[in-house]
N, C-alpha and C positions, 0 to 999 in steps of 0.2 A: 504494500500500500504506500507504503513510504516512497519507494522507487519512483512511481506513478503519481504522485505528489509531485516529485522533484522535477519528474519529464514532463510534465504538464505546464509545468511552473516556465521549466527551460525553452520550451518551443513558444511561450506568450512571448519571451522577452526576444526571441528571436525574429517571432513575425510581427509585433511591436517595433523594433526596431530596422525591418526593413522597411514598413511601410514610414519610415520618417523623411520627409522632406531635406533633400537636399540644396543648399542657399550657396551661391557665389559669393565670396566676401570680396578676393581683390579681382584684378585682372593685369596681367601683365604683359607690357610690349616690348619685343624686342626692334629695336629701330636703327638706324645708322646714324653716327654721331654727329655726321652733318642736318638732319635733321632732328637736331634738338636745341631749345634754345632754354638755356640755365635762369634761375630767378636771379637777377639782382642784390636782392637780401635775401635774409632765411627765413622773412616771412613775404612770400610773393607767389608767383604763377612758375609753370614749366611750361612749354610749347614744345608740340612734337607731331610727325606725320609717322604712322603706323606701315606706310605703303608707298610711293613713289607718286600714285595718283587722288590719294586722300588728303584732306584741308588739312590743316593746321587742330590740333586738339588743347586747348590750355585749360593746365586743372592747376590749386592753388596745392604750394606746399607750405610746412605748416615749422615750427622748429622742434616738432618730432620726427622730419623727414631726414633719413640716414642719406649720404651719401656716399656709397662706397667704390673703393678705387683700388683693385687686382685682390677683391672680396676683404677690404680695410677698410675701417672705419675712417671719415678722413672729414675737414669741416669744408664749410661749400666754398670758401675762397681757394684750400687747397687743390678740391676737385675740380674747379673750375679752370687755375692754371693747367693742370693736368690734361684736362682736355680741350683744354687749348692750343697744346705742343705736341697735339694727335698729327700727325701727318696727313695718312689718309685716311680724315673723315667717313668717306662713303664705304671704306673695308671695316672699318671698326664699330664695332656695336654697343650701343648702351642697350642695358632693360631696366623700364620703368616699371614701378609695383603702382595701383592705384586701387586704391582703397574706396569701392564702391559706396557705400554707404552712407560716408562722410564726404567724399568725392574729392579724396584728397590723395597725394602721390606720396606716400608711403616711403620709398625710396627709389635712388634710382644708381644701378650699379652700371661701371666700367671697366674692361679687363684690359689694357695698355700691352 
């Protein structure tokens, strides 16, 4: 009886838990580093195109937004000269995290 308790119990929390809603939280792009263009301050906007023939995308970031540089934590003055002394742009890729919900960019990494 007990067994049959416990396997009953097991299979709820099993079909319980597939039927749960799965939610997007971030989204992240990988883009080319000439199509990116850096906030100002650290508290400002990003500008990015996803695609060669897509607009311009600007989402705010926040001074929670990381930036990291060859997966280093690094402050956005520093990551900014950094990819500024990219050579070629269009071969090197940043990814940006954005943070759906707050609609904010989370971080945005580059690997030099």
């Amino acid at each position: 009886m007990r067994i049959k308790t416990l396997f009953i119990a097991a299979l709820a929390t099993v079909s319980f838990a597939a039927s749960a809603e799965n939610y997007i939280i971030s989204q992240a792009y990988e883009i080319a580093v000439d199509g990116l263009r850096l906030p100002g301050n650290v508290v400002g906007s990003v500008s990015f195109k996803d695609c060669d023939i897509c607009e311009m995308q600007t989402v705010r970031v926040t001074t929670d937004t990381r930036y990291l540089l060859n997966n280093r934590d690094v402050s956005l003055a520093d990551f900014k000269k950094a990819v500024s002394s990219i050579v070629d742009k269009k071969s090197n890729i940043a990814t940006v995290i954005h943070h759906l919900a707050s609609d904010s960019i989370v971080a945005v990494h580059v690997v030099k």
